[in-house]
C-alpha positions as CSV (number, residue, x, y, z in Angstrom):
1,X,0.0,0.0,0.0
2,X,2.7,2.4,0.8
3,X,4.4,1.7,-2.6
4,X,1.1,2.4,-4.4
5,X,0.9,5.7,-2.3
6,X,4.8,7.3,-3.2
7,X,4.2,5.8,-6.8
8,X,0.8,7.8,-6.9
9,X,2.3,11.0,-5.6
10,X,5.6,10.7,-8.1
11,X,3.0,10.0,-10.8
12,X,1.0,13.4,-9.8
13,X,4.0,15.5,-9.3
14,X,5.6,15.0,-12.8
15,X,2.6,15.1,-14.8
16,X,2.3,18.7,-12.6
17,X,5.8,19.6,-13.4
18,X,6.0,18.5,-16.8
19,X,2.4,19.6,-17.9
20,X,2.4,22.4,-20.4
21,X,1.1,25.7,-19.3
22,X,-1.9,26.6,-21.2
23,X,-1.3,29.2,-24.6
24,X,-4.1,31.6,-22.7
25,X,-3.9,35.3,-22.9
26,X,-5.6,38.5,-21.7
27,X,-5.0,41.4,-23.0
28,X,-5.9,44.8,-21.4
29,X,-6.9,47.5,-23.6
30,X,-7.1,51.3,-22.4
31,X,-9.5,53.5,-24.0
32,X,-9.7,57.1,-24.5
33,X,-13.7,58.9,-25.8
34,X,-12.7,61.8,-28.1
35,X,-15.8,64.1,-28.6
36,X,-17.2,67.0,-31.2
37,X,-19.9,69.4,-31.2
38,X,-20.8,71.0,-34.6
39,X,-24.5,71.8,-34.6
40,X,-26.9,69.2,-33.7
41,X,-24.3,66.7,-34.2
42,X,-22.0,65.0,-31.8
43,X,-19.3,63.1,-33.0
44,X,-15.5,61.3,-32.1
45,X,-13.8,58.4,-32.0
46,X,-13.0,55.3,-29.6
47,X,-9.8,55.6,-29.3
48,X,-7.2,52.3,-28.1
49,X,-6.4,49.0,-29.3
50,X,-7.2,47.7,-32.7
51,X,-9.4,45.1,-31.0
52,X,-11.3,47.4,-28.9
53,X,-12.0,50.2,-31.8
54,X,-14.6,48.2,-34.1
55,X,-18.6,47.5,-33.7
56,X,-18.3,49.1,-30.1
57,X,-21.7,50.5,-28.5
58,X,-21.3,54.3,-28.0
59,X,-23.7,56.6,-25.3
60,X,-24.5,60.1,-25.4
61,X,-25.7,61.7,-22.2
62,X,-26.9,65.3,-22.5
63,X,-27.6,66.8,-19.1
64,X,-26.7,63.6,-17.8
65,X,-29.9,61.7,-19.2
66,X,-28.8,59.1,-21.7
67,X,-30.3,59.7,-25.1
68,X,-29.2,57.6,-27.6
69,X,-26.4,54.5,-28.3
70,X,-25.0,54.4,-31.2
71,X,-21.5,51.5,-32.8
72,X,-18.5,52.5,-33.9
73,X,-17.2,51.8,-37.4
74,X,-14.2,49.6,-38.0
75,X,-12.0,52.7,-36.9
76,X,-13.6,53.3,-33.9
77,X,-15.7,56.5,-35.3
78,X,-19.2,57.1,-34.0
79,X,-21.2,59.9,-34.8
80,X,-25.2,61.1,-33.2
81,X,-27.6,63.5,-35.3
82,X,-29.7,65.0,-31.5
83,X,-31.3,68.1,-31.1
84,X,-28.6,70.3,-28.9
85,X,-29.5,73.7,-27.2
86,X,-28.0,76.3,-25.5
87,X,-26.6,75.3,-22.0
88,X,-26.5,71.9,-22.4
89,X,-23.9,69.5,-21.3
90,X,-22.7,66.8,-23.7
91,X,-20.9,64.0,-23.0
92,X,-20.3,60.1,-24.5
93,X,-19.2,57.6,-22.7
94,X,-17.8,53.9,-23.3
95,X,-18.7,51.4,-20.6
96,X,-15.8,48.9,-21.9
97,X,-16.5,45.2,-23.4
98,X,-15.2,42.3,-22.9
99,X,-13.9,40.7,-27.3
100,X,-12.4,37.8,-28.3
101,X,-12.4,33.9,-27.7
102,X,-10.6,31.8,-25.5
103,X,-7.7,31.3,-25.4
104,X,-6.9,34.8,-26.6
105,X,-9.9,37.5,-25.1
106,X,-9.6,41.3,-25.0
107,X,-10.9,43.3,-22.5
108,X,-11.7,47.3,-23.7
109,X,-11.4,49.7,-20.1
110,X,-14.6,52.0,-19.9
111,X,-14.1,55.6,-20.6
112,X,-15.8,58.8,-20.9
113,X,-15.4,62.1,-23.0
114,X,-14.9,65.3,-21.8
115,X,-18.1,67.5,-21.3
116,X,-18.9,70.1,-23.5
117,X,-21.4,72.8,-22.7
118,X,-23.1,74.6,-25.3
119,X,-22.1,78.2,-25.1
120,X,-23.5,78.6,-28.5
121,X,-24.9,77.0,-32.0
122,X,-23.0,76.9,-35.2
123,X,-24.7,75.7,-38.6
124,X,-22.8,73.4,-40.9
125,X,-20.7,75.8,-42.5
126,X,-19.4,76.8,-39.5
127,X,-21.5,80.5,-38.6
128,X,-23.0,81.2,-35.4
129,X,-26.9,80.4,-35.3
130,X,-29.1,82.4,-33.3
131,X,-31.0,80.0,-31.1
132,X,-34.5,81.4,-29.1
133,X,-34.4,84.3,-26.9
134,X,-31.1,85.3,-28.0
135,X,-32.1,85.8,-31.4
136,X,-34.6,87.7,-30.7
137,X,-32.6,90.5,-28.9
138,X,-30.2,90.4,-31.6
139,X,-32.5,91.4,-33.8
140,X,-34.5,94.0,-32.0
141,X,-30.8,95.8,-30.6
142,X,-29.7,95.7,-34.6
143,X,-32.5,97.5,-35.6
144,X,-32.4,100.1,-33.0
145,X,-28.8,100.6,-33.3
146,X,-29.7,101.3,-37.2
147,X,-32.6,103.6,-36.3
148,X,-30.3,105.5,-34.5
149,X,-27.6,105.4,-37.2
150,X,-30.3,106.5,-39.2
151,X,-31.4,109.7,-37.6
152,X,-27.9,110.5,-36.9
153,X,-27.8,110.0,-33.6
C-alpha cells in the first residue's frame, strides 16, 4: 500500500511539473472617448487597441440623461444626429466590453469624453446660429442701433 501511495504521488508531481502551461492570454486595452460638437451633431472616436476600436456600443448623455447609443465603425468612429440647445452639457461615454475567444480575449477599459457645454450653436458651415431668446434680442438691438444710425444720432 505504501508503494502504491509514493508511486501515486511521483505519478501526480511529474505530470504537474512536466504539464504544459496553457497558450491563454488576456489582454488589457485602455480607452480614451474623443468628442465633437458641430451643430446638432455630436461626433468622435474610440480611441485604443485595434481590438477594442470596431462595432463598439457608444452613449451620449446630455444633461446627464442618456439619449441615444450608437457603434462605432471599424476605426472606432461614431457619430449622433440629436437636437442640442444652448446650456446643455454633452458628454459620450464607453462602458468597456469584454472581445475575443478563448484562449486569446480582450478586455476594452470604460471611458468617458470630456463635457462640453453649449455656449452657442454653429450651422454646418461653421457661422454662429441664433437659437431662441437670444435671437430675438439680436435682432431688436440691430434695428435700434440702425434707427439711431439712421437719424444720426
Amino acid at each position: 500500500m505504501r508503494r502504491f501511495w509514493l508511486a501515486s504521488v511521483v505519478t501526480v508531481t511529474v505530470v504537474l511539473f512536466f504539464a504544459q502551461m496553457a497558450d491563454a492570454a488576456v489582454f488589457v486595452g485602455h480607452t480614451n472617448l474623443t468628442i465633437h460638437v458641430r451643430g446638432q451633431t455630436v461626433s468622435g472616436k474610440l480611441v485604443g487597441r485595434p481590438e477594442c476600436r470596431p462595432n463598439q456600443t457608444i452613449e451620449l448623455w446630455i444633461d446627464g440623461v442618456l439619449q441615444d447609443t450608437t457603434t462605432t465603425d471599424s476605426q472606432g468612429n461614431y457619430s449622433f444626429d440629436t437636437s442640442i440647445a444652448v446650456g446643455d452639457d454633452v458628454q459620450t461615454r464607453f462602458e468597456g466590453s469584454r472581445t475575443g475567444e478563448h484562449p486569446n480575449r480582450f478586455i476594452c477599459t470604460p471611458s468617458n469624453s470630456r463635457i462640453v457645454v453649449i455656449k452657442h450653436l454653429k450651422n454646418s458651415h461653421g457661422e454662429e446660429r441664433a437659437v431662441g431668446p437670444t435671437a430675438s434680442l439680436r435682432r431688436a438691438f440691430a434695428a435700434r442701433v440702425h434707427l439711431l444710425s439712421t437719424l444720426g444720432l
